[in-house]
C-alpha angles and dihedrals in degrees: 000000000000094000100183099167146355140213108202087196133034129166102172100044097077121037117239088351136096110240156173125219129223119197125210136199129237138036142199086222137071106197116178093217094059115138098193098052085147091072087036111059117050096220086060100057131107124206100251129231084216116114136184090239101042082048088053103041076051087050096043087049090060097057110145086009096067123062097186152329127257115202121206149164156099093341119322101201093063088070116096097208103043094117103049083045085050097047092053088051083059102047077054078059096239122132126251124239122177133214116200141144092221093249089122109041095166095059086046100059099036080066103051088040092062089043093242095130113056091180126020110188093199108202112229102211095189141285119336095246090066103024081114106057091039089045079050091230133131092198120049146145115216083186088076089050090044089053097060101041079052087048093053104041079056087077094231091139136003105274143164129201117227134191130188096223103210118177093229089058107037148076145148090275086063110048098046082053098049089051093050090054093060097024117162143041090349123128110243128186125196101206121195119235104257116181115221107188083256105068124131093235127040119215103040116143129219116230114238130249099261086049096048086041087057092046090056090050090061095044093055082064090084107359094048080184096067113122134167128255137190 
């Protein structure tokens, strides 16, 4: 396992639950709104302190103050050895929540089939007219993306939908797309822009709250379980 960073302590991860948050390198998109382009491109990458064994004598040490883990990127499903990692997490007794952005949805399923994932927060990137050029790819198959929102509506796991709402991407097309797409009983966050110093491109701008408070308005239209979060 690539672990590039960890949050001993995390209230807001992992819905309802205590966590920690592990961080991985590494990721199949290039969004230019990415906040963690140091665990994105590999020039930016620094070779991380962080091993298996001082994560799990951490982990070990949190025993009965930790829920759960949540383990994020990058992009998780790119590591080869994230289920034996994440088998290891459960025999500690922790639940398991995924980060991914629905690009490999075999992977994906493989995880949750052999009850290995207990929550997946699934990133929305836009409508799908424009998921590539948000995703910043030439080349892309939305029928990846379309298998694992199908996989998730099908209930198979708890789950929530999140998009990173930025003021150069998107619009109330979009929104209203992106809601039809995963229309029903979803949950479905609206997130604010927020640039970190890290991100891939430089000169984005954050909608504001009115703006991100009318987006969810027109969201609830199909998904009545869309909130905003900071």
């Amino acid at each position: 396992m690539q672990i590039q960073g960890l949050q001993r302590v995390s209230l807001l991860d992992y819905p309802k639950h205590i966590a920690c948050t592990v961080f991985t390198s590494g990721c199949n998109f290039r969004c230019p709104f990415c906040h963690n382009a140091s665990l994105v491109l590999p020039e930016k990458i620094i070779p991380s302190s962080i091993t298996e064994d001082s994560f799990f004598e951490f982990l070990d040490s949190r025993k009965n103050k930790l829920e759960a883990v949540c383990i994020s990127g990058g992009e998780p499903l790119l590591q080869k050895d994230l289920a034996p990692f994440i088998k290891k997490i459960k025999e500690l007794g922790f639940l398991i929540k995924l980060d991914t952005n629905g690009f490999i949805p075999t992977q994906l399923k493989q995880l949750v089939n052999q009850r290995l994932v207990d929550y997946v927060a699934m990133d929305l990137k836009n409508s799908p007219a424009k998921y590539a050029s948000t995703a910043g790819l030439s080349n892309f198959n939305i029928d990846k993306i379309n298998e694992s929102i199908s996989f998730l509506l099908s209930k198979a796991v708890p789950y929530e939908f999140r998009t990173t709402i930025v003021e150069d991407f998107h619009f109330e097309s979009d929104i209203e797309a992106m809601a039809q797409w995963i229309q029903g009983d979803s949950t479905y966050y609206l997130q604010q822009f927020v640039d970190s110093g890290d991100v891939i491109q430089n000169g984005l701008h954050s909608p504001n709250a009115e703006k991100l408070i009318h987006y969810q308005k027109i969201a609830r239209q199909y998904v009545p379980n869309t909130f905003c979060r900071n």
